[in-house]
mmCIF file of the N, C-alpha and C atoms, coordinates in Angstrom:
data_MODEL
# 
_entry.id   MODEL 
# 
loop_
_atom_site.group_PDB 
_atom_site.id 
_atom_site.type_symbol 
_atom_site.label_atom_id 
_atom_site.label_alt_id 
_atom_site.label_comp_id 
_atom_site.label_asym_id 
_atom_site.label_entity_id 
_atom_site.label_seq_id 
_atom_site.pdbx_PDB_ins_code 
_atom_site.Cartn_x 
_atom_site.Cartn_y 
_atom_site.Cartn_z 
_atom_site.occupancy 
_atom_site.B_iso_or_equiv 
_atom_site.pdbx_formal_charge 
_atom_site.auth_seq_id 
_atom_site.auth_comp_id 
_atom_site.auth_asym_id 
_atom_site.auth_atom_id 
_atom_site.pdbx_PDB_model_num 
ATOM 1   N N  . UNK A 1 1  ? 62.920  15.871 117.081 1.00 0.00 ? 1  UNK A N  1 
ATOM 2   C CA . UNK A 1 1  ? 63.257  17.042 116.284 1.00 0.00 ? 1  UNK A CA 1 
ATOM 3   C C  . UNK A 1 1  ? 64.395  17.802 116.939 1.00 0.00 ? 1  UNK A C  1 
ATOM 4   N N  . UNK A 1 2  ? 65.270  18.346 116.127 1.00 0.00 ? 2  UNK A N  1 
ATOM 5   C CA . UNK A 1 2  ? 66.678  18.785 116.684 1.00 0.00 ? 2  UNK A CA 1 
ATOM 6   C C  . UNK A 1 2  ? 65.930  20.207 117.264 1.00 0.00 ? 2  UNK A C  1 
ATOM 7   N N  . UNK A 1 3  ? 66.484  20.794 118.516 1.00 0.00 ? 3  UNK A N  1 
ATOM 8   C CA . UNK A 1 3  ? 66.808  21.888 118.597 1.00 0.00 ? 3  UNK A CA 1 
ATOM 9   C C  . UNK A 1 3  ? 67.361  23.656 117.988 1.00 0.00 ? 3  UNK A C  1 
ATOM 10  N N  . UNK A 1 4  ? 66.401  23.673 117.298 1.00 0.00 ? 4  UNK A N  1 
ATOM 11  C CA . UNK A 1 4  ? 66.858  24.645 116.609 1.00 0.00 ? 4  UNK A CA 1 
ATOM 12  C C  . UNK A 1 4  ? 67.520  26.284 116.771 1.00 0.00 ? 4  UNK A C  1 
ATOM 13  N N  . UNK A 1 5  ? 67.434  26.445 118.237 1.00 0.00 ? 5  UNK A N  1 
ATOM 14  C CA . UNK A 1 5  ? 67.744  27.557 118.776 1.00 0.00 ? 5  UNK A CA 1 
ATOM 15  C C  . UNK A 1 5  ? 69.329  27.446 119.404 1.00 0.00 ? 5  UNK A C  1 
ATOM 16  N N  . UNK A 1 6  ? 69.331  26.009 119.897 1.00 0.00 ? 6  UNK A N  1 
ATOM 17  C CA . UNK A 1 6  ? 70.574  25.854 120.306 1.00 0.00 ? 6  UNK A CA 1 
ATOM 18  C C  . UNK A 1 6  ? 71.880  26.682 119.991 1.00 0.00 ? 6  UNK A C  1 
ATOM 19  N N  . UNK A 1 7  ? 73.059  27.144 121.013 1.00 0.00 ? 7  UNK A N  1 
ATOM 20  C CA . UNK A 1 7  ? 73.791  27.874 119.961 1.00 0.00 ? 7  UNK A CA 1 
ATOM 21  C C  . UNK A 1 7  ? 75.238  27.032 119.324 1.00 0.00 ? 7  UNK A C  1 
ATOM 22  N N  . UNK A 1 8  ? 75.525  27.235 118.606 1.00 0.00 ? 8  UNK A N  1 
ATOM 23  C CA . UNK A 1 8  ? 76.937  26.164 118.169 1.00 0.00 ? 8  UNK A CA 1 
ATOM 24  C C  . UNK A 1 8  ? 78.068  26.731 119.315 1.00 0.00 ? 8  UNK A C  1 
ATOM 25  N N  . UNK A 1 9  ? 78.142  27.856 119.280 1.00 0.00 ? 9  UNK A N  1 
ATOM 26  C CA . UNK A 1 9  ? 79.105  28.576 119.431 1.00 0.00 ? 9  UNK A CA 1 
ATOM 27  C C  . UNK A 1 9  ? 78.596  29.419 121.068 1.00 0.00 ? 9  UNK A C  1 
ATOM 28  N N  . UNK A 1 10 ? 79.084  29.273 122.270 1.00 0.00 ? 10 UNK A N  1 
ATOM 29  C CA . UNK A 1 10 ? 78.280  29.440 123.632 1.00 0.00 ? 10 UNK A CA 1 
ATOM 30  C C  . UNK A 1 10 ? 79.288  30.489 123.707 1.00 0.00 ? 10 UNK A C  1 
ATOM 31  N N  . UNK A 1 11 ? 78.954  32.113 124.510 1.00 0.00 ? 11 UNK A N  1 
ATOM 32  C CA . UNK A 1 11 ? 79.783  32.757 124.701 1.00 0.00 ? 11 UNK A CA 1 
ATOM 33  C C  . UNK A 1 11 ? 80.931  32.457 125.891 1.00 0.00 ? 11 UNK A C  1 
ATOM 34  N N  . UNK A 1 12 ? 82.053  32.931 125.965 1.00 0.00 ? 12 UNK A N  1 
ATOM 35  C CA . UNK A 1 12 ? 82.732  32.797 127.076 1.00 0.00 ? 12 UNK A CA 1 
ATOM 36  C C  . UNK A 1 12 ? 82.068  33.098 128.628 1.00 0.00 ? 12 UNK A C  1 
ATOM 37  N N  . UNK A 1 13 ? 82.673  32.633 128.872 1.00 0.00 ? 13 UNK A N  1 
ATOM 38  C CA . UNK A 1 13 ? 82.395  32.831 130.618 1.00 0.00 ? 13 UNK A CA 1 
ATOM 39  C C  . UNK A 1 13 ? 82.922  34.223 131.220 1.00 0.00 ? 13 UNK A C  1 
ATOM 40  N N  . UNK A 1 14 ? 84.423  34.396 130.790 1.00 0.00 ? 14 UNK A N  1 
ATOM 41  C CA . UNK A 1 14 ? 84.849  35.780 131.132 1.00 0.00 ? 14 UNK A CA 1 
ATOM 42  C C  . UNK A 1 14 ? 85.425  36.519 129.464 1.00 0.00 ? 14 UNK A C  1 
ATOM 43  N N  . UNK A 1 15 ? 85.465  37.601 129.586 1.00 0.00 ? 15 UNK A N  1 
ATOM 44  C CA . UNK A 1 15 ? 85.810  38.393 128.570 1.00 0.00 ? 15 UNK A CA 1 
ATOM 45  C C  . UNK A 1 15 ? 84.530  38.714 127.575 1.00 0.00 ? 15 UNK A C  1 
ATOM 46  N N  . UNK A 1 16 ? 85.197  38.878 126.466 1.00 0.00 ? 16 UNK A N  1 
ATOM 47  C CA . UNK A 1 16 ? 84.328  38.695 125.367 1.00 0.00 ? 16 UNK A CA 1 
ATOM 48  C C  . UNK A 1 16 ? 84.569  38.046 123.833 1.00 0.00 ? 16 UNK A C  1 
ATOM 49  N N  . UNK A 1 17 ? 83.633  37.594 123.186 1.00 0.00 ? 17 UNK A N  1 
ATOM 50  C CA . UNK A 1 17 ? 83.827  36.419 122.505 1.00 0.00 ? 17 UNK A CA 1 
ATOM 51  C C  . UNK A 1 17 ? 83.039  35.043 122.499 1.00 0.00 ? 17 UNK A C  1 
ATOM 52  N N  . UNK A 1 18 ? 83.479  34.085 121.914 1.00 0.00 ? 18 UNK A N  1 
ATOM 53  C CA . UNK A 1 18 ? 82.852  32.523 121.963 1.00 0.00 ? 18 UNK A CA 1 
ATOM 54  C C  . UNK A 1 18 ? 83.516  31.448 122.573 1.00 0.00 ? 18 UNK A C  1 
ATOM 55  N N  . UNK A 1 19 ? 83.527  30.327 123.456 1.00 0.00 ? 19 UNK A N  1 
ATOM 56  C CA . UNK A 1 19 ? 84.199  29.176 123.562 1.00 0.00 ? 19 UNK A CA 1 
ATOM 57  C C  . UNK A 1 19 ? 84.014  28.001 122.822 1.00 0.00 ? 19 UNK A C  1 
ATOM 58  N N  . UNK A 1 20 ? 84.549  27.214 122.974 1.00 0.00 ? 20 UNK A N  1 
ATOM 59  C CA . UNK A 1 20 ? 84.769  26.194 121.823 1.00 0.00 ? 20 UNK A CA 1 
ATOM 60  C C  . UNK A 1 20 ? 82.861  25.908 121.937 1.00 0.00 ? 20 UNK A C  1 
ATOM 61  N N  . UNK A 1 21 ? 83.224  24.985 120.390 1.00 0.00 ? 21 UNK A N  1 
ATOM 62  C CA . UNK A 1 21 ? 81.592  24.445 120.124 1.00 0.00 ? 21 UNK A CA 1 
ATOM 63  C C  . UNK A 1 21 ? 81.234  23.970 120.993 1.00 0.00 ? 21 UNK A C  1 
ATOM 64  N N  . UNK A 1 22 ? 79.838  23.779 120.983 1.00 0.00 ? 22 UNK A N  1 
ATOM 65  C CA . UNK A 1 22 ? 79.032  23.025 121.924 1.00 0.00 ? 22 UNK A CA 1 
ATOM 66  C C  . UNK A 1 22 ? 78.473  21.802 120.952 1.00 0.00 ? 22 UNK A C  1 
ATOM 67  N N  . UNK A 1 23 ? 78.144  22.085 119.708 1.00 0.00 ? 23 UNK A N  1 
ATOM 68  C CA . UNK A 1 23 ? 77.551  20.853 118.558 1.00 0.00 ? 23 UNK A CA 1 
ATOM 69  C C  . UNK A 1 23 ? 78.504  20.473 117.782 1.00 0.00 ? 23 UNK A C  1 
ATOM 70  N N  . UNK A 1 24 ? 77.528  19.438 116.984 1.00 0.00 ? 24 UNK A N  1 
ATOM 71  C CA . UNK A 1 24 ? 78.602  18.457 116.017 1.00 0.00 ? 24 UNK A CA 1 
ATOM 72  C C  . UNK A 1 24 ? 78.610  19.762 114.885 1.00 0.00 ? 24 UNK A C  1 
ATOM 73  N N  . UNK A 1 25 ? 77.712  20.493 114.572 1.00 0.00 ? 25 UNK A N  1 
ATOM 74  C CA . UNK A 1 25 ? 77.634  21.168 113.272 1.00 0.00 ? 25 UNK A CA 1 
ATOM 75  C C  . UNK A 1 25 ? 78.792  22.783 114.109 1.00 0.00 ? 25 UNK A C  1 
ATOM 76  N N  . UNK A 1 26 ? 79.328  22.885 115.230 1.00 0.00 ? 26 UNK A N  1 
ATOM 77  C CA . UNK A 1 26 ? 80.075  23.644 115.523 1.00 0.00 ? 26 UNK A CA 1 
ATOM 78  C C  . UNK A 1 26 ? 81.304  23.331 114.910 1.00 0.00 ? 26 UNK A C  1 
ATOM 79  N N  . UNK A 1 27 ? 81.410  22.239 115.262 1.00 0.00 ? 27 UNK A N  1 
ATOM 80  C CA . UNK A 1 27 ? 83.076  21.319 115.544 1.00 0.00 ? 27 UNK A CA 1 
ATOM 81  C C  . UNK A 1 27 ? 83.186  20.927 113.743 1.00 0.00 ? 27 UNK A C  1 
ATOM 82  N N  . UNK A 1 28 ? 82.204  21.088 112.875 1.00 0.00 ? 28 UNK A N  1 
ATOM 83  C CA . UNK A 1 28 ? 82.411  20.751 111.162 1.00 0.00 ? 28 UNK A CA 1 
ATOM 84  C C  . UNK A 1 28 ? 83.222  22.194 111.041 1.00 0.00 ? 28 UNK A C  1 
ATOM 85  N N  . UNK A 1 29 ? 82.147  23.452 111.810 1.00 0.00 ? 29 UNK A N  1 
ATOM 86  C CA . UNK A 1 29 ? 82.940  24.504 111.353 1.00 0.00 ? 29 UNK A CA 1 
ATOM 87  C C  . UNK A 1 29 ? 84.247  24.706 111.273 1.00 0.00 ? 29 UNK A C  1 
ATOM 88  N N  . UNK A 1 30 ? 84.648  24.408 112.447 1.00 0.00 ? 30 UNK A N  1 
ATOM 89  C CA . UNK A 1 30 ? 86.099  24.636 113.000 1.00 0.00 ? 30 UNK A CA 1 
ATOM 90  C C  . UNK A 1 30 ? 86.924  23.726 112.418 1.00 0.00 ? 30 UNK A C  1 
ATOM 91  N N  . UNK A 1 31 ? 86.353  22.687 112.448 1.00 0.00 ? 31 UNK A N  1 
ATOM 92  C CA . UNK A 1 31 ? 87.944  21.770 110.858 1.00 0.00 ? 31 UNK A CA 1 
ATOM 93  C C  . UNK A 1 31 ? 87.445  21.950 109.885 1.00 0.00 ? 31 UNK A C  1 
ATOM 94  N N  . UNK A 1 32 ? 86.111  22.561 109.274 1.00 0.00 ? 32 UNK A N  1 
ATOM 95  C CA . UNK A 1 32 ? 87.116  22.966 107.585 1.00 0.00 ? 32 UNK A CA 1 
ATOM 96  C C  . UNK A 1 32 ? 87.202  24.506 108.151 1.00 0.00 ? 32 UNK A C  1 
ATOM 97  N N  . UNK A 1 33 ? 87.174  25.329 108.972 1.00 0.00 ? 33 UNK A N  1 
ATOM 98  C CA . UNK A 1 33 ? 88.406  26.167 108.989 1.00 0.00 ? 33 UNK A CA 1 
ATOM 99  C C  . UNK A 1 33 ? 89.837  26.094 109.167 1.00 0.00 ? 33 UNK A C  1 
ATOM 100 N N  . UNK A 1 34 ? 89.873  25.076 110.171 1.00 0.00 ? 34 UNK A N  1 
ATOM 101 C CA . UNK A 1 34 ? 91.592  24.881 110.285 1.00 0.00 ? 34 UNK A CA 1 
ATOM 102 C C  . UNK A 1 34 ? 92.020  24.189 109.006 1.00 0.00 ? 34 UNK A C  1 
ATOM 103 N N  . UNK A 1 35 ? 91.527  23.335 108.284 1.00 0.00 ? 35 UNK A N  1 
ATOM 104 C CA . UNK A 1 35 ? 91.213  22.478 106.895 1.00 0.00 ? 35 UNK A CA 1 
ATOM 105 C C  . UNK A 1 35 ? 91.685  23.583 105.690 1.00 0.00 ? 35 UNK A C  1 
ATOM 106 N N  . UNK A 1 36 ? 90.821  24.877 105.656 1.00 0.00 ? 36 UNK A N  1 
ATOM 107 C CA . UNK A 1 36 ? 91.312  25.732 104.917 1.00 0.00 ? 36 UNK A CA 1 
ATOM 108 C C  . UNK A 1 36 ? 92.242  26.581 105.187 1.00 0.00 ? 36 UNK A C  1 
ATOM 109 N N  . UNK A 1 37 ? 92.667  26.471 106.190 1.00 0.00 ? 37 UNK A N  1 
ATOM 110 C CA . UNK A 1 37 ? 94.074  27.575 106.402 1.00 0.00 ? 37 UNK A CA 1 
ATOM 111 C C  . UNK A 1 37 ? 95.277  26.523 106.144 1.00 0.00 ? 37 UNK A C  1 
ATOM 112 N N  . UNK A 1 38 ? 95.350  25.500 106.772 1.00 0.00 ? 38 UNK A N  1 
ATOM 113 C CA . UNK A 1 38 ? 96.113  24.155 105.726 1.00 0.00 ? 38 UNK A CA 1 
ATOM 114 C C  . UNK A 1 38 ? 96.491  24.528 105.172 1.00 0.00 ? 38 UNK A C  1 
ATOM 115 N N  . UNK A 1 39 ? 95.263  24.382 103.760 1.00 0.00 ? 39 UNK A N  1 
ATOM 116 C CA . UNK A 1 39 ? 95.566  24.263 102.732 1.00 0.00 ? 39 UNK A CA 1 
ATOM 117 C C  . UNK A 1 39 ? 95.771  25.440 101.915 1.00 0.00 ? 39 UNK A C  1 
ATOM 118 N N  . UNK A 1 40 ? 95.458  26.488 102.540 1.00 0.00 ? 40 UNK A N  1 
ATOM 119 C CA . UNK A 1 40 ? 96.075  27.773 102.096 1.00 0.00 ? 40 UNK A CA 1 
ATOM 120 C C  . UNK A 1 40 ? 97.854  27.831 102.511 1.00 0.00 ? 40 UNK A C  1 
ATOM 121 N N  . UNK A 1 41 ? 97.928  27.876 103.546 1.00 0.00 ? 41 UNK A N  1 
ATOM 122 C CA . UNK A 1 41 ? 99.906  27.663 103.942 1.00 0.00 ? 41 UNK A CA 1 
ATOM 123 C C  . UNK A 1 41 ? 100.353 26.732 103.146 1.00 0.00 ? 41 UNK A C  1 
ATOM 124 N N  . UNK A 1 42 ? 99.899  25.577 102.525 1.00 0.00 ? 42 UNK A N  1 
ATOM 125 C CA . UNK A 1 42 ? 100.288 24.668 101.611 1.00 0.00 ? 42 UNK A CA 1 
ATOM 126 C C  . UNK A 1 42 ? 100.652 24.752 100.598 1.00 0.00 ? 42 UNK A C  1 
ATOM 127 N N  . UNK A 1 43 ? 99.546  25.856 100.087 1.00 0.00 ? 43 UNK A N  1 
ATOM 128 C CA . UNK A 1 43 ? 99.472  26.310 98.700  1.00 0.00 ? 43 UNK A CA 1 
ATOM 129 C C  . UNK A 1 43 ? 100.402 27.170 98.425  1.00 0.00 ? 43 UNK A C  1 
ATOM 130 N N  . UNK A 1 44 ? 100.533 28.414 99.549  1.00 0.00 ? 44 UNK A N  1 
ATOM 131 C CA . UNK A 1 44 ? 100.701 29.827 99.145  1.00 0.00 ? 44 UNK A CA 1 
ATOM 132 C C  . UNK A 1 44 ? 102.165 30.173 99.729  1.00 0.00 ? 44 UNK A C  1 
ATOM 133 N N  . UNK A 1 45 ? 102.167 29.296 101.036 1.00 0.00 ? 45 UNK A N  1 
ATOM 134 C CA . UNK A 1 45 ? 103.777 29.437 101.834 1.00 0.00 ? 45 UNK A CA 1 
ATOM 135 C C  . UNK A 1 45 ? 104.505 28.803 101.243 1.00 0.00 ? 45 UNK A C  1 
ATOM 136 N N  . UNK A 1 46 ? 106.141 29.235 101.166 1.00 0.00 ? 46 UNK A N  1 
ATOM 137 C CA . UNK A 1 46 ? 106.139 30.544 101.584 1.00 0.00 ? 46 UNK A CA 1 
ATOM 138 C C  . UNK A 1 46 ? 106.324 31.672 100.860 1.00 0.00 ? 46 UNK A C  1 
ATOM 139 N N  . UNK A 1 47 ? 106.319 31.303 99.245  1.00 0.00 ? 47 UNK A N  1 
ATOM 140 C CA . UNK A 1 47 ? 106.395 32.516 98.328  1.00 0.00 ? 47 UNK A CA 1 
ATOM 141 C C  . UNK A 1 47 ? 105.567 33.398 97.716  1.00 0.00 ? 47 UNK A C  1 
ATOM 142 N N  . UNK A 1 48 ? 103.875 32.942 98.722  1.00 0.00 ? 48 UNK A N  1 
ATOM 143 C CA . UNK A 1 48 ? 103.145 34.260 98.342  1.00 0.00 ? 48 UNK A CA 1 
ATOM 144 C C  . UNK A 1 48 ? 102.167 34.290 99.332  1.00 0.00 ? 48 UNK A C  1 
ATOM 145 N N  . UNK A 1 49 ? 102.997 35.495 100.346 1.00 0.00 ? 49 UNK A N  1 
ATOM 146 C CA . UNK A 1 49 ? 102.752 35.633 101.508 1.00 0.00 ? 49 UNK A CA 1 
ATOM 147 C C  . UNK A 1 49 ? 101.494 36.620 101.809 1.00 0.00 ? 49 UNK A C  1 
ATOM 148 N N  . UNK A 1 50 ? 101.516 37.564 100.178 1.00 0.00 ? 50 UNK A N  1 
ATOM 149 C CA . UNK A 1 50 ? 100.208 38.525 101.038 1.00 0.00 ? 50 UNK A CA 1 
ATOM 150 C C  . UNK A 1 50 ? 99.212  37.715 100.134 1.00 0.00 ? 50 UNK A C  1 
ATOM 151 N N  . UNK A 1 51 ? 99.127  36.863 99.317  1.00 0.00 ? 51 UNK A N  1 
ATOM 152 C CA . UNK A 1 51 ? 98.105  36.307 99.223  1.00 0.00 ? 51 UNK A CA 1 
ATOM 153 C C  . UNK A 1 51 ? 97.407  35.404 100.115 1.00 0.00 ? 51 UNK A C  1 
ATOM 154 N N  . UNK A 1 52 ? 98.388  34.692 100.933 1.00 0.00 ? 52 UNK A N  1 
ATOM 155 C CA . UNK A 1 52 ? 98.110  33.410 102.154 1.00 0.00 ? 52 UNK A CA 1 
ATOM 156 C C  . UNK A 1 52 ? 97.460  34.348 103.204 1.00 0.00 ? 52 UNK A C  1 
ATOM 157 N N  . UNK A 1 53 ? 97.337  36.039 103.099 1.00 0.00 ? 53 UNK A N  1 
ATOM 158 C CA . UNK A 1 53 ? 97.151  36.735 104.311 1.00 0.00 ? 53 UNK A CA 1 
ATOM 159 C C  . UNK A 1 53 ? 95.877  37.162 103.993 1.00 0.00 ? 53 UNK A C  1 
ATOM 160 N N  . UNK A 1 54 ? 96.088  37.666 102.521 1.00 0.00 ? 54 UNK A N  1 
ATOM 161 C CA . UNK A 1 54 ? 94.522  37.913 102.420 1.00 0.00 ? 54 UNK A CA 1 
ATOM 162 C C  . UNK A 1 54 ? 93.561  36.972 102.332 1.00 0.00 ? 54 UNK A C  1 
ATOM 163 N N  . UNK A 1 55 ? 93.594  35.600 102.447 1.00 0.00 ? 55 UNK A N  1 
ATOM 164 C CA . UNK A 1 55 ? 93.169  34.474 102.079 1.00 0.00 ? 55 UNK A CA 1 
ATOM 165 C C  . UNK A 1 55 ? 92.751  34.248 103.393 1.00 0.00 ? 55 UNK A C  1 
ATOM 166 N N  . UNK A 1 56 ? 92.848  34.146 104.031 1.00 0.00 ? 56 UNK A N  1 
ATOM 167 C CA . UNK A 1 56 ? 93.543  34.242 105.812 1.00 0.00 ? 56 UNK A CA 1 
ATOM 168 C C  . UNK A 1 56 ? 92.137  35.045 106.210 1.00 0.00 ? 56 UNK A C  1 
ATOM 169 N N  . UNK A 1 57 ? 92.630  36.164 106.480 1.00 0.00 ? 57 UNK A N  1 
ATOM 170 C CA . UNK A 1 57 ? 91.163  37.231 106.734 1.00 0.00 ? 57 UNK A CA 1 
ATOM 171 C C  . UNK A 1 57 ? 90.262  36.743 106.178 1.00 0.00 ? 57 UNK A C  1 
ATOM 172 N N  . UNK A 1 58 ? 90.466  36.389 105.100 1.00 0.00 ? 58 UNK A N  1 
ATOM 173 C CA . UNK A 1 58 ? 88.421  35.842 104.089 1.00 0.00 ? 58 UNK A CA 1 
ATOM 174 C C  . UNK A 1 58 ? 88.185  35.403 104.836 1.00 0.00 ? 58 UNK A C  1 
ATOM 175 N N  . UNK A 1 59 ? 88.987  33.666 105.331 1.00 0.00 ? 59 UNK A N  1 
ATOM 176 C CA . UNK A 1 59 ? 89.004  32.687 105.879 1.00 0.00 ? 59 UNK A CA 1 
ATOM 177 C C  . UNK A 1 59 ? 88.470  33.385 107.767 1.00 0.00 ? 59 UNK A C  1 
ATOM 178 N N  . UNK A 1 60 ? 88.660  33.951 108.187 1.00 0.00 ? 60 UNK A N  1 
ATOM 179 C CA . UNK A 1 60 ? 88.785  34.485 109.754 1.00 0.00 ? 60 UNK A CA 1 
ATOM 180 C C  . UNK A 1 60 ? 86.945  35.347 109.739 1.00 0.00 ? 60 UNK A C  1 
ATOM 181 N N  . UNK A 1 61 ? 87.518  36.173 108.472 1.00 0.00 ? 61 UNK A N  1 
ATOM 182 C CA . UNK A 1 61 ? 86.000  37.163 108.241 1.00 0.00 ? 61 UNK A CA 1 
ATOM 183 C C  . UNK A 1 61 ? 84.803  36.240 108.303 1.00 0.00 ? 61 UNK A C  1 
ATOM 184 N N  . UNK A 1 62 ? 85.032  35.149 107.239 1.00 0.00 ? 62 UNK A N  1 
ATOM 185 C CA . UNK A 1 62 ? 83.758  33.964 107.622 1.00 0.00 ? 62 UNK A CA 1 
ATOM 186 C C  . UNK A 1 62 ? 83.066  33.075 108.788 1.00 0.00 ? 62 UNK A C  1 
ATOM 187 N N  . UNK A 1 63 ? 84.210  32.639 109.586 1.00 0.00 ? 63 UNK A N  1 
ATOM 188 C CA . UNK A 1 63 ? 84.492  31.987 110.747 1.00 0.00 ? 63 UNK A CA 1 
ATOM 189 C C  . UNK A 1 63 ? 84.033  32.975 111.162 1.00 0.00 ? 63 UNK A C  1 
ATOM 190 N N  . UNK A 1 64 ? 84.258  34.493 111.772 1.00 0.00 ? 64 UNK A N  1 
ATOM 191 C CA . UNK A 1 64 ? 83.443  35.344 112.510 1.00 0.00 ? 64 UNK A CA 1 
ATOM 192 C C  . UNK A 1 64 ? 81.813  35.638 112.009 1.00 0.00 ? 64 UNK A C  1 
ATOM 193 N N  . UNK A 1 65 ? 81.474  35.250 110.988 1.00 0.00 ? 65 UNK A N  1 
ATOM 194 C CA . UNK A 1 65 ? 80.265  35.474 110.443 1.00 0.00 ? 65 UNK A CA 1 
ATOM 195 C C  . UNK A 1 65 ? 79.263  34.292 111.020 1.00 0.00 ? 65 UNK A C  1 
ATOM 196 N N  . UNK A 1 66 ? 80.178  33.329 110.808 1.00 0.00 ? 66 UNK A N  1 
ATOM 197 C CA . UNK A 1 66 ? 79.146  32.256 111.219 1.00 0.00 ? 66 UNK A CA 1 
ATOM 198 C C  . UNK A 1 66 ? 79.187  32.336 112.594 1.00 0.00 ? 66 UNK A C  1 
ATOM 199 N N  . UNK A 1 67 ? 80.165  33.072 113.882 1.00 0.00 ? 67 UNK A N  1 
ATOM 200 C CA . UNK A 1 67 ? 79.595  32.765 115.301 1.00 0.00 ? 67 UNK A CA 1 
ATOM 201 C C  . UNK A 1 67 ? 79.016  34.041 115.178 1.00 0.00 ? 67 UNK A C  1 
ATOM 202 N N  . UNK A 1 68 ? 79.140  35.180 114.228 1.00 0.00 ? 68 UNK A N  1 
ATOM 203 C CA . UNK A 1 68 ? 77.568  35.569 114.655 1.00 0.00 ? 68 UNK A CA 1 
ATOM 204 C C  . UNK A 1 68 ? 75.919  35.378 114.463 1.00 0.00 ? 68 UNK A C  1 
ATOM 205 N N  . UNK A 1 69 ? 76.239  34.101 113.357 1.00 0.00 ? 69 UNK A N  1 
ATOM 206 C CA . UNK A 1 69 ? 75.110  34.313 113.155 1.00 0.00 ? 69 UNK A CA 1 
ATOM 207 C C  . UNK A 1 69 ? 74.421  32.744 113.970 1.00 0.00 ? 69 UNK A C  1 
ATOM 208 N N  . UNK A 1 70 ? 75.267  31.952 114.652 1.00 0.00 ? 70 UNK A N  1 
ATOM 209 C CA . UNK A 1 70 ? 74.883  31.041 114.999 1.00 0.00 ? 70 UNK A CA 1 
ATOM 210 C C  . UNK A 1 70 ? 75.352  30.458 116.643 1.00 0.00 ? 70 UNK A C  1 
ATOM 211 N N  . UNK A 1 71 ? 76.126  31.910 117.118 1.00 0.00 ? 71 UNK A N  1 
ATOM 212 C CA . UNK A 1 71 ? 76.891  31.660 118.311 1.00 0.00 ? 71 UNK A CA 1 
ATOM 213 C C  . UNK A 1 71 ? 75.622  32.761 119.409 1.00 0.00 ? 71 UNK A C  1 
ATOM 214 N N  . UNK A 1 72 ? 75.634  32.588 120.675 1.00 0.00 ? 72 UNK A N  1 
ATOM 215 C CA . UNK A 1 72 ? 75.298  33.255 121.709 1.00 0.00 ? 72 UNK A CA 1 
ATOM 216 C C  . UNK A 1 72 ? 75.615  34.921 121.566 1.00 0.00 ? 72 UNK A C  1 
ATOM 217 N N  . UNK A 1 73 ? 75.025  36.182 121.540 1.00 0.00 ? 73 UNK A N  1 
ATOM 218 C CA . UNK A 1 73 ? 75.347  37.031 121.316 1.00 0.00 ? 73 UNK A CA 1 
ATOM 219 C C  . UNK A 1 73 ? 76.663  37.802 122.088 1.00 0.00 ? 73 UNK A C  1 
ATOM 220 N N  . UNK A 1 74 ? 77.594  38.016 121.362 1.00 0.00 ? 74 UNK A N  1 
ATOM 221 C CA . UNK A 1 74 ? 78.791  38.514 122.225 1.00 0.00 ? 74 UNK A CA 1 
ATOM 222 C C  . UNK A 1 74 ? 78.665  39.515 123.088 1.00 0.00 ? 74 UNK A C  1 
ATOM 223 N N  . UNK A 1 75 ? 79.207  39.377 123.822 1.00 0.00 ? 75 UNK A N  1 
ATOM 224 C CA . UNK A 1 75 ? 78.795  40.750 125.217 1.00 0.00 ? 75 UNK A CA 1 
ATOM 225 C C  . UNK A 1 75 ? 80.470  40.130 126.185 1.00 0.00 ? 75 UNK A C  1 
ATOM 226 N N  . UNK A 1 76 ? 80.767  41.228 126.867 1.00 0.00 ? 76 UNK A N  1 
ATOM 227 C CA . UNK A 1 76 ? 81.297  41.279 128.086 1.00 0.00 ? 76 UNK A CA 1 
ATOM 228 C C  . UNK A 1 76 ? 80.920  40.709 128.716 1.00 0.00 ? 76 UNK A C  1 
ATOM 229 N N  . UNK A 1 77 ? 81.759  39.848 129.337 1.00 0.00 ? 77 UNK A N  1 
ATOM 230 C CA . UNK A 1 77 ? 81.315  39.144 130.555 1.00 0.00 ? 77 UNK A CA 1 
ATOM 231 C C  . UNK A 1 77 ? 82.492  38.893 131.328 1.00 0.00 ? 77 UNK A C  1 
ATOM 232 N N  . UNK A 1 78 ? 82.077  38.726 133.140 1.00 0.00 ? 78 UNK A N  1 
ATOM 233 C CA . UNK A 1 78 ? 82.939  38.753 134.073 1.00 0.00 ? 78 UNK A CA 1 
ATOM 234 C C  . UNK A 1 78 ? 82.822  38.017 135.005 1.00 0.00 ? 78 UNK A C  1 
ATOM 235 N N  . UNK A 1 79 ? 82.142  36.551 134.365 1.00 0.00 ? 79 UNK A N  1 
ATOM 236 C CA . UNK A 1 79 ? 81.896  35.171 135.122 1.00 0.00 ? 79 UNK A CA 1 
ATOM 237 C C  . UNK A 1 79 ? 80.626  35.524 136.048 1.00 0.00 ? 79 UNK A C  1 
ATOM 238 N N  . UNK A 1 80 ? 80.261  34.107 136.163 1.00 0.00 ? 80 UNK A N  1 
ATOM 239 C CA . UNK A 1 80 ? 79.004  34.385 137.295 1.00 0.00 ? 80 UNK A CA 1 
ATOM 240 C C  . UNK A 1 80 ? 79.579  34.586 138.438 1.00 0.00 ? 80 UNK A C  1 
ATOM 241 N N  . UNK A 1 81 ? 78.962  34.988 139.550 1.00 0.00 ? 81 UNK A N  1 
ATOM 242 C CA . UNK A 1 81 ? 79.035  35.283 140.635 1.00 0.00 ? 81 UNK A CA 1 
ATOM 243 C C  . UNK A 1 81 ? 78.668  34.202 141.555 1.00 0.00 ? 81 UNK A C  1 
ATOM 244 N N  . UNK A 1 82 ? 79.615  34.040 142.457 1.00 0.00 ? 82 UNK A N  1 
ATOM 245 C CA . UNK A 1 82 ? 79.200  32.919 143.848 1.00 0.00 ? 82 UNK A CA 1 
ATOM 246 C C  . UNK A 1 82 ? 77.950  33.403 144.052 1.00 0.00 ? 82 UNK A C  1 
ATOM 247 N N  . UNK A 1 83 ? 76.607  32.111 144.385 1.00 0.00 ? 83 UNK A N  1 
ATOM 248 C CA . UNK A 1 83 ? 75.823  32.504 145.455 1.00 0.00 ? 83 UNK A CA 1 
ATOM 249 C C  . UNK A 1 83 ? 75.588  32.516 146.642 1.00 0.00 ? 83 UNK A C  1 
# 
């Protein structure tokens, strides 16, 4: 049985934010996001630029939705410490 707690999305080590996936169902996210920004610049560049932008944010707003709802909770961080 898969792991269900696992996170797709592991927070960074320093700063704040996510690092790349850790799963296969991370790494689907991330190409049909890059997949849909494609095909949005495809569509929309370069003669309809605030539509490719607002299209853009949807596209970014979602991608942030899903590492919160499936990534490690974001926090500050300032690497582990030598022991």
């Amino acid at each position: 049985m898969a792991d269900l707690t696992r996170y797709w999305f592991p927070a960074k080590r320093f700063g704040w934010g996510w690092g790349p996936p850790t799963t296969w169902q991370g790494w689907v996210v991330m190409l049909a996001f890059a997949a849909c920004e494609l095909g949005l610049g495809l569509r929309f560049l370069p003669s309809r630029v605030p539509t490719f932008a607002i299209g853009s944010l949807v596209l970014t707003a979602l991608l942030i939705a899903v590492c919160l709802v499936k990534g490690e909770p974001p926090a500050w961080r300032w690497g582990e410490r030598d022991r």
